[in-house]
C-alpha positions as CSV (number, residue, x, y, z in Angstrom):
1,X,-98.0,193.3,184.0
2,X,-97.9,192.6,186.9
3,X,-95.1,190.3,189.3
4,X,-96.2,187.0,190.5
5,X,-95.8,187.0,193.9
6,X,-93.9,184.0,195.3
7,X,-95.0,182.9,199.6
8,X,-92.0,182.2,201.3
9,X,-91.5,178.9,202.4
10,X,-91.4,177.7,206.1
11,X,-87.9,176.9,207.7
12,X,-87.7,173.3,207.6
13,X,-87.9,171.3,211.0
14,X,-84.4,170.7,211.5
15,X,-85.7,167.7,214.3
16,X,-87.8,165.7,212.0
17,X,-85.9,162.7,211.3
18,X,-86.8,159.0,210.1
19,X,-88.6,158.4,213.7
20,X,-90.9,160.9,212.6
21,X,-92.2,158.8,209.8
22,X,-95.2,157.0,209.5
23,X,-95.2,153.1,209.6
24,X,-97.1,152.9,206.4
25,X,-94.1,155.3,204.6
26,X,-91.2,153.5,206.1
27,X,-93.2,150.0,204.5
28,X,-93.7,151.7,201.1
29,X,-90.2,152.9,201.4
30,X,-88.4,149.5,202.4
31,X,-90.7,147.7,199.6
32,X,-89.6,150.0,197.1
33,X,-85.8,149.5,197.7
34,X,-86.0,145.8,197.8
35,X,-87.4,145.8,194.7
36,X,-84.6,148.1,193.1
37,X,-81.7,146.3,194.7
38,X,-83.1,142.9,193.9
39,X,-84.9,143.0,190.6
40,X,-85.5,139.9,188.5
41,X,-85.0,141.3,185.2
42,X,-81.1,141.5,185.7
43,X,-79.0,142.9,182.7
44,X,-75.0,143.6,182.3
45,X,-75.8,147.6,181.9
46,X,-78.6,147.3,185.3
47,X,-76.4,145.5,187.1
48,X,-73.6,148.2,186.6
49,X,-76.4,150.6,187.3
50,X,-77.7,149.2,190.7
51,X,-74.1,148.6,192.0
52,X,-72.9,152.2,191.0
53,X,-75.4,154.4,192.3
54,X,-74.7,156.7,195.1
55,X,-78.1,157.1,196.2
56,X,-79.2,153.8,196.4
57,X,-76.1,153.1,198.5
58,X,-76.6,156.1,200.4
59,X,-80.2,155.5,201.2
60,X,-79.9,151.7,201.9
61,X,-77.7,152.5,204.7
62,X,-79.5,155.2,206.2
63,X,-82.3,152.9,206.3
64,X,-80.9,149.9,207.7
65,X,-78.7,151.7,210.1
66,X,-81.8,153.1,211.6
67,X,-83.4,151.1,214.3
68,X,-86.9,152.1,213.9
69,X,-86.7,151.4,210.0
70,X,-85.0,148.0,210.5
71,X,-88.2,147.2,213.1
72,X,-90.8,148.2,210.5
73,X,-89.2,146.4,207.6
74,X,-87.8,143.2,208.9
75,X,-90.8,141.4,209.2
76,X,-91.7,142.7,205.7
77,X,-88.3,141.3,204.8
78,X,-89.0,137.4,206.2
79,X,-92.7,137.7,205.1
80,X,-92.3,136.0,201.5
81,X,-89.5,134.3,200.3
82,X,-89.6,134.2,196.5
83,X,-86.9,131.6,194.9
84,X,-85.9,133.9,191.7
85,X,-82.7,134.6,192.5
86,X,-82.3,131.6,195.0
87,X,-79.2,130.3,194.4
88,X,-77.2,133.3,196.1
89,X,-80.4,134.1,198.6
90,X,-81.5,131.0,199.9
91,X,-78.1,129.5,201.6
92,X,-78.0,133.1,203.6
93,X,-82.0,133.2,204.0
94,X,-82.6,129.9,205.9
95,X,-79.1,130.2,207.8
96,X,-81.0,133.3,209.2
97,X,-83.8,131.6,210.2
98,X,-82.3,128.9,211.7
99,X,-79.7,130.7,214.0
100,X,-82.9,133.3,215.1
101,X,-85.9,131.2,214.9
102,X,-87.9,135.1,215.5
103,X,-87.2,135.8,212.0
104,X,-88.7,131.9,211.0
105,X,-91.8,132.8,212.5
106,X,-92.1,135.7,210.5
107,X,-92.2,133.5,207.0
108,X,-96.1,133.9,206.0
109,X,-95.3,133.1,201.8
110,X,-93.1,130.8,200.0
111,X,-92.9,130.6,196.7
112,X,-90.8,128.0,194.8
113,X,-91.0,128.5,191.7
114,X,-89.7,125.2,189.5
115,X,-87.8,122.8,191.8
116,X,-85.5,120.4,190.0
117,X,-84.0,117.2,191.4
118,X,-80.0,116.9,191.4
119,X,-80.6,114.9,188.3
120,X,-81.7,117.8,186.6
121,X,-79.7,120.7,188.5
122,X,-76.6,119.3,188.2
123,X,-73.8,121.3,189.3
124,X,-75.2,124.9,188.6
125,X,-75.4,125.5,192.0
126,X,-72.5,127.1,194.1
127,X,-71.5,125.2,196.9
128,X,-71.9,126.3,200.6
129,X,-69.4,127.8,202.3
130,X,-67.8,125.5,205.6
131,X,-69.6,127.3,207.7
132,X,-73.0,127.9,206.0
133,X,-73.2,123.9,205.9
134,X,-71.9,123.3,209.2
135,X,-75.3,125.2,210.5
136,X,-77.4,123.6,207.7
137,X,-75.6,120.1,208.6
138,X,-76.5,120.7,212.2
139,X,-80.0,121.7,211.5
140,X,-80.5,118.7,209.3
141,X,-79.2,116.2,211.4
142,X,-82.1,116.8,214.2
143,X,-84.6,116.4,211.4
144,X,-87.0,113.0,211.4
145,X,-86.3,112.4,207.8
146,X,-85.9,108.6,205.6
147,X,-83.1,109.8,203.3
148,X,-81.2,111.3,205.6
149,X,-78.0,110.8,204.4
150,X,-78.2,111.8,200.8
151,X,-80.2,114.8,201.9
152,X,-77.3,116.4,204.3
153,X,-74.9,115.2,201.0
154,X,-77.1,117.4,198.7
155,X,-76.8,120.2,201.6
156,X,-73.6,120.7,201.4
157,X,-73.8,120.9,197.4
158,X,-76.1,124.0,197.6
159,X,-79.0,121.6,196.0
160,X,-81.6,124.5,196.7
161,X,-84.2,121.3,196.5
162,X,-82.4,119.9,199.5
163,X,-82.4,123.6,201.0
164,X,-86.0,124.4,200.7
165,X,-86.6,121.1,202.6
166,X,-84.8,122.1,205.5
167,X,-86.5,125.8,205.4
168,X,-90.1,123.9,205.7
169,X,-89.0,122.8,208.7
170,X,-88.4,126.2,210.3
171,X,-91.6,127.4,208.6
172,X,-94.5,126.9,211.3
173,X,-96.4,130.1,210.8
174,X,-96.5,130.0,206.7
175,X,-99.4,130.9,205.2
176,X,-99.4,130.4,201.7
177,X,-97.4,128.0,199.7
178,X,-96.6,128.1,195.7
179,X,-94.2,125.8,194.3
180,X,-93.7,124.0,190.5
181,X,-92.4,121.1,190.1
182,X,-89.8,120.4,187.1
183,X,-90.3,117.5,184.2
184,X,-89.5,114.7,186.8
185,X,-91.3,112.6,189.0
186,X,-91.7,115.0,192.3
187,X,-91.2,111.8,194.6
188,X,-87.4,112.6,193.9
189,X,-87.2,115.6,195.3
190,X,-86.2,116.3,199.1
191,X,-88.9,119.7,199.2
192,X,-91.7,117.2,198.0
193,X,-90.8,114.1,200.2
194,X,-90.8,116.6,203.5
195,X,-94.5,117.7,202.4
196,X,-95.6,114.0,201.8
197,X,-94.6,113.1,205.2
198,X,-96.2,116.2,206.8
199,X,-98.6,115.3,209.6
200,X,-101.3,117.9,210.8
201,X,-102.3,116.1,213.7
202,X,-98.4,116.1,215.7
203,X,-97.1,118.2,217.6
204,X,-93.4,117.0,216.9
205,X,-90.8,120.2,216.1
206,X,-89.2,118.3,213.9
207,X,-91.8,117.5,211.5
208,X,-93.9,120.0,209.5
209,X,-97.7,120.5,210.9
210,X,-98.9,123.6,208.3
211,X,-101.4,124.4,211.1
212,X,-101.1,128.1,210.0
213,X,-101.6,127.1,205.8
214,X,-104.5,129.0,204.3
215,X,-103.4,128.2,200.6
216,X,-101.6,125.6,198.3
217,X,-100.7,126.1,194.8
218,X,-99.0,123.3,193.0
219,X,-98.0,122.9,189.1
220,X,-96.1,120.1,187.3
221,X,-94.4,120.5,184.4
222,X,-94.9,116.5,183.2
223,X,-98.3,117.4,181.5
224,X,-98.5,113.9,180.0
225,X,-98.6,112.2,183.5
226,X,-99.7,115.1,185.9
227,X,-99.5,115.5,189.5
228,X,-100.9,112.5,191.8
229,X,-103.4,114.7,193.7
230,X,-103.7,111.8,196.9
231,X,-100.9,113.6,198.7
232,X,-104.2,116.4,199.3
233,X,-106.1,113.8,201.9
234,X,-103.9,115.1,204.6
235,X,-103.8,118.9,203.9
236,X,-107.4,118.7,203.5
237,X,-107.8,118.1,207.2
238,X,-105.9,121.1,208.2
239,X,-108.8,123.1,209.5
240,X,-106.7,126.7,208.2
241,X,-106.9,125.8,204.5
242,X,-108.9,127.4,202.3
243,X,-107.8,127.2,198.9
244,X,-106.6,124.8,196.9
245,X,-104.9,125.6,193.2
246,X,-103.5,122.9,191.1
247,X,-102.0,122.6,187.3
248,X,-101.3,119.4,185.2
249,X,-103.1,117.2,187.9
250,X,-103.9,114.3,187.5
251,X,-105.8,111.3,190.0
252,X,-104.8,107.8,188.3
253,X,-104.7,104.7,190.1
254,X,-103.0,102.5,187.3
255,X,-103.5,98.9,188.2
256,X,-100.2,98.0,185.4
257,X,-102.8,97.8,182.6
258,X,-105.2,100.0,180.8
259,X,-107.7,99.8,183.0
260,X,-108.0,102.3,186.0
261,X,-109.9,101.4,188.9
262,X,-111.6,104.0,190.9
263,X,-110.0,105.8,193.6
264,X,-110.6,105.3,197.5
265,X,-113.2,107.0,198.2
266,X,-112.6,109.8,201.0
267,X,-114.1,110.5,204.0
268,X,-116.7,113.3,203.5
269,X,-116.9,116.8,205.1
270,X,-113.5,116.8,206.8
271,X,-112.0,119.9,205.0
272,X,-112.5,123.7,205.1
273,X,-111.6,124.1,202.0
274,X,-113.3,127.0,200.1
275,X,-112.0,127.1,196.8
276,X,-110.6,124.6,194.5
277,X,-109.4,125.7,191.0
278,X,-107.4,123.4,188.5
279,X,-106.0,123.6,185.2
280,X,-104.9,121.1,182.4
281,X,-105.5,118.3,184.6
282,X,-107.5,115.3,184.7
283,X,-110.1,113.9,187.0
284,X,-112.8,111.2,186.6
285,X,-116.1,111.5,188.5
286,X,-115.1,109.5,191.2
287,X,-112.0,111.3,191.8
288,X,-114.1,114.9,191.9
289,X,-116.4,113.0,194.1
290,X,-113.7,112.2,196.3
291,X,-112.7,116.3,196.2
292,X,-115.7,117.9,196.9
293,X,-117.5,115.9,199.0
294,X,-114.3,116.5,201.2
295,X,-115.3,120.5,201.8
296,X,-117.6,121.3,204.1
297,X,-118.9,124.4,202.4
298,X,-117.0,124.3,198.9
299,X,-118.0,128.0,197.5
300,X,-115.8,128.0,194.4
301,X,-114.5,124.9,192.0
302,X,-112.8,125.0,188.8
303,X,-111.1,122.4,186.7
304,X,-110.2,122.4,182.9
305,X,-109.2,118.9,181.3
306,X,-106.4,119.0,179.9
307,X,-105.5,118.1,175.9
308,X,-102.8,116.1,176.4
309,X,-102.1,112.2,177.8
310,X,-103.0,113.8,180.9
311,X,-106.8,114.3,179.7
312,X,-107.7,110.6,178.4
313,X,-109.1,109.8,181.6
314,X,-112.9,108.8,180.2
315,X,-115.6,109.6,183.0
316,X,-119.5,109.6,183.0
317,X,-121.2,113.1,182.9
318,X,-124.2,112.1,185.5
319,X,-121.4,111.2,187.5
320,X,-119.8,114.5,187.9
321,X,-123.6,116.2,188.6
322,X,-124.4,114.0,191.3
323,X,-120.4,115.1,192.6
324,X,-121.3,118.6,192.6
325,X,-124.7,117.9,194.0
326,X,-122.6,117.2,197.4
327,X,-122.1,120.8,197.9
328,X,-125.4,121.8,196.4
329,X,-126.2,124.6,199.8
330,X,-123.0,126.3,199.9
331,X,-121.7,126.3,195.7
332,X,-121.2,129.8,194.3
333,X,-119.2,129.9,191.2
334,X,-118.7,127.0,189.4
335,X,-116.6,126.4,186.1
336,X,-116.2,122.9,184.0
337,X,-114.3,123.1,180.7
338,X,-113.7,120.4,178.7
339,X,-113.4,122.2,175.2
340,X,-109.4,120.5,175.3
341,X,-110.3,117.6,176.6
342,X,-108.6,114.5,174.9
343,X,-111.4,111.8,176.4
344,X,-114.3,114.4,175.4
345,X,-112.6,115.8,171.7
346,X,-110.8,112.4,170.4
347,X,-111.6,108.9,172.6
348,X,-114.5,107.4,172.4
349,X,-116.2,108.4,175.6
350,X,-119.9,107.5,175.9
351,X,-121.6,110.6,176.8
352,X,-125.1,110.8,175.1
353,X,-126.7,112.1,178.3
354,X,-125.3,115.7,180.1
355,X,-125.0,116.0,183.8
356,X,-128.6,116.0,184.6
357,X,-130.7,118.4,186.1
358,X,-128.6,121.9,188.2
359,X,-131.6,123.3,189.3
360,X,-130.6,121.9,193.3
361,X,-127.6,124.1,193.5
362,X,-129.5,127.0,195.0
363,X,-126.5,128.9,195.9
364,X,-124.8,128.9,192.5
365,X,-125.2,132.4,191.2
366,X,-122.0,132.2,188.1
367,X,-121.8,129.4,185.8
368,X,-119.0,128.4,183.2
369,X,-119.3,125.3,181.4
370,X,-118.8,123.2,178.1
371,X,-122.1,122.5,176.9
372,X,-121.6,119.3,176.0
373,X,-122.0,118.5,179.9
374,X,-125.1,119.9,180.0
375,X,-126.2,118.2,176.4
376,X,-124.5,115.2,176.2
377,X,-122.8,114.4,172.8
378,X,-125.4,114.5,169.8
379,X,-126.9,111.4,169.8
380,X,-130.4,110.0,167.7
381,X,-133.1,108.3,168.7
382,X,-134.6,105.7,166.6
383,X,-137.3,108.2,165.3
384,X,-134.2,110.2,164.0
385,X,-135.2,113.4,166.2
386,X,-132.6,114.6,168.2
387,X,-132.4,114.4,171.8
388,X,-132.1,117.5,174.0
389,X,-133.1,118.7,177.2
390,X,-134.2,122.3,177.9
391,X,-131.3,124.0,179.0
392,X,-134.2,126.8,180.8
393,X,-135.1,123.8,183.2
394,X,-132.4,122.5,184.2
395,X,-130.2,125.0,185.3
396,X,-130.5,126.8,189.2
397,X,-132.8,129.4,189.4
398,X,-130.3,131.5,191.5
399,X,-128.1,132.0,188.1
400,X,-127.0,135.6,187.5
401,X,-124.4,135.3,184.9
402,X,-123.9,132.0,182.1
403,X,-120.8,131.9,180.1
404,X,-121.6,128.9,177.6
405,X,-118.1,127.3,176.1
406,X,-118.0,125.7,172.8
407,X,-120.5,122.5,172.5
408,X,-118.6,119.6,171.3
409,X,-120.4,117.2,169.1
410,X,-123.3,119.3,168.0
411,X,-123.1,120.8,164.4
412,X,-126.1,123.0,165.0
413,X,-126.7,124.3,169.3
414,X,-129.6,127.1,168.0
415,X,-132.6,124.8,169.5
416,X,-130.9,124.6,172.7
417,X,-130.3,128.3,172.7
418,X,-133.8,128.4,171.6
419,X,-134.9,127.1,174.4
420,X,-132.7,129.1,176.9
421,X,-134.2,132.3,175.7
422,X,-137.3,131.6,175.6
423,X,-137.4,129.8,179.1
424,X,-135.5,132.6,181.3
425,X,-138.9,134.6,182.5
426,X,-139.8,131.9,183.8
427,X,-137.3,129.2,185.1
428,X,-134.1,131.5,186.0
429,X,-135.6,135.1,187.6
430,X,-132.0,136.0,188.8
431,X,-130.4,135.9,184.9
432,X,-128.0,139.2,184.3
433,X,-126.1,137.6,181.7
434,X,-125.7,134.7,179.0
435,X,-122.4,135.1,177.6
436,X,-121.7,133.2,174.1
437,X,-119.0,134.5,172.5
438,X,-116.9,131.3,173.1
439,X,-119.3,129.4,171.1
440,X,-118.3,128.2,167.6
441,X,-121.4,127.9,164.8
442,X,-123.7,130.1,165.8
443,X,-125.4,131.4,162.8
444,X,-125.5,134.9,162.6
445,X,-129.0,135.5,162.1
446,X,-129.7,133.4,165.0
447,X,-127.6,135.4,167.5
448,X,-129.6,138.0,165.9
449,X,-132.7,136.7,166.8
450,X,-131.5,136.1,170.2
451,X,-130.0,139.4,170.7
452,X,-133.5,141.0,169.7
453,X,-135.1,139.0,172.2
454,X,-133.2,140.6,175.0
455,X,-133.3,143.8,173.8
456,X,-135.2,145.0,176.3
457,X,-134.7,142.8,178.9
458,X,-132.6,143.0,182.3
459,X,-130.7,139.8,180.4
460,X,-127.1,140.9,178.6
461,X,-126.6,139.0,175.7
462,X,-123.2,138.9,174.7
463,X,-121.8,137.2,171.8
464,X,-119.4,137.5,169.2
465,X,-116.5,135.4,167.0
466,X,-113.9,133.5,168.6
467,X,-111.0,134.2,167.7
């Protein structure tokens, strides 16, 4: 046998030290420890275990008492703000950014998470220490701002609402912005009221521009009302933004009776708005209208109705193809579900006709969609045929993937797949995939037949049982 022979190791450098590490190491590093020391998930025994260990300790100083490590990671540091653990963060967070405005520039991300008003928050939060308000106070007091008074009185009861207000203010650079709003009506809330009465076109310090925001990201947790999406006119114009993502939505313009009058209709192409995705929400035609003909060059949109009071806004399907039609040279990906919606599933919308003809979106190359808005509901004519348009005709021929939701109000789609297959040669050239396997009903020897048919084809079929 014989002995493994072992190389001896090299002396180690006795001079390397931290300023002999790389940027991107001393950013991984940094982003690792602020994640240990500040984890979310917080437990009794964790907590004991973060505050006890030596190392941590031991290497949190080393780092932070080195000047080339507190370089590379304070900017990381007042990148994001995240409001998880806001109640002992924010106070000492926007003090910082107040008394060195360096740091406020640095502030690219906020997220809010779920802001409640001081209805709602009550007394859970500590209050600020004399000398955290008196900053705060100071701060606030050179602020352009209606409610004033009651706002610098929340202040100094730590109402982080009333705090995030004040750190929009010192915010000129952010970025990105994603914030909930509780079970309330958001014109309560201080955060809310200093967005509404944003302006992108001054120049005054005391009032917040967004000139720097790329994205927006709102959600509401009052799903029977939604969120009143008017307050987007002015962000819109912002020629930065380019993404737009909203939940539990809503566009109503309640006249004190049933009856909803359409919205004011928007100037068109003033925005640079990209994409627009939104969930559980609830728009008429005239209201999506009003949203895309906005964009200049709107390449992604996205909206699922919601199922709740929120969704019993009733709107006409031609209506919402001639909407899209605005942005029929620059649409890539576009998704409509309705498969929850409350107007659609139980009201009594009219809808015997779909959207109408697709084919002028020459760009769109991914389509999602109930089929019902291509179809129309099932409807007879007096011969007692049904009436149905070729689904092969009417789509774009630039479509390279078709995900097909579940048709309400047809017991029986197979002649409208029927004529999908047997039209793709020769109406959609650019066809990768036709994906049914959200569809409900489908007989199984017709997805049989179907499949067979693109056996060997450059067409995917993919179906399959929803669960």
């Amino acid at each position: 046998m014989h002995a493994s022979i072992i190389e001896p190791r090299g002396p180690r450098p006795a001079d390397i030290t931290m300023n002999d590490m790389p940027n991107e190491l001393l950013r991984e590093t940094f982003m690792w420890i602020n994640f240990y020391v500040n984890e979310t998930m917080w437990t009794p025994e964790y907590d004991r275990h973060r505050r006890n260990s030596e190392r941590v300790k031991t290497l949190c100083s080393l780092c932070l008492t080195s000047k080339r490590f507190r370089e590379v990671a304070e900017p990381l540091l007042y990148h994001t703000f995240v409001t998880a653990d806001m109640d002992t963060t924010l106070p000492a967070f926007l003090r910082r950014v107040i008394e060195q405005p360096r740091f406020a520039l640095e502030l690219r991300y906020l997220d809010i998470g779920i802001l409640q008003g001081e209805e709602l928050s009550g007394d859970s939060q500590p209050p600020l220490s004399k000398d955290d308000f008196a900053v705060l106070k100071a701060a606030a007091e050179k602020i352009d701002y209606p409610r004033k008074g009651a706002w610098i009185e929340a202040l100094s009861k730590g109402l982080a609402d009333a705090e995030l207000a004040l750190l929009l203010v010192h915010t000129p650079n952010v970025e990105r912005i994603n914030m909930e709003i509780g079970y309330q009506n958001e014109e309560e809330l201080y955060t809310w009221a200093m967005i509404q009465q944003a302006d992108p076109t001054v120049t005054n310090p005391t009032v917040h521009g967004f000139s720097a925001l790329k994205s927006i990201s709102v959600a509401h947790g009052d799903t029977e009302n939604g969120l009143e999406l008017g307050f987007l006119i002015d962000f819109m114009r912002l020629s930065s933004l380019r993404e737009i993502v909203g939940n539990a939505c809503s566009w109503s313009f309640d006249d004190g009776t049933y009856n909803q009058p359409p919205p004011p209709q928007w100037p068109r192409d003033i925005s640079n708005v990209e994409n627009m995705s939104f969930t559980f929400s609830d728009f008429s035609d005239a209201a999506l209208a009003n949203l895309i003909g906005a964009c200049k060059a709107l390449k992604t949109f996205e909206c699922h109705w919601g199922d709740a009071v929120v969704g019993t806004t009733e709107f006409q399907l031609p209506g919402l193809g001639r909407a899209l039609m605005l942005q029929k040279d620059s649409l890539r990906t576009l998704l409509l579900d309705v498969s929850e919606c409350y107007a659609v599933i139980y009201g009594n919308m009219p809808c015997p006709v779909g959207m109408g003809s697709l084919r002028d979106l020459r760009t769109l190359t991914k389509l999602e969609i109930s089929v019902v808005l291509l179809t129309g509901k099932e409807d007879m004519s007096a011969e007692g045929e049904l009436k149905r348009v070729n689904l092969a005709k009417i789509l774009p021929p630039s479509l390279e993937e078709l995900i097909l939701l579940d048709p309400v109000g047809y017991d029986d789609f197979s002649p409208f797949m029927d004529d999908l297959c047997m039209g793709v040669d020769e109406y959609l050239p650019a066809l990768r995939l036709i994906d049914t396997k959200q569809l409900l009903r489908l007989p199984e020897f017709m997805r049989d037949k179907w499949q067979a048919h693109f056996q060997d084809t450059k067409v995917d079929f993919a179906f399959g049982n929803k669960d």
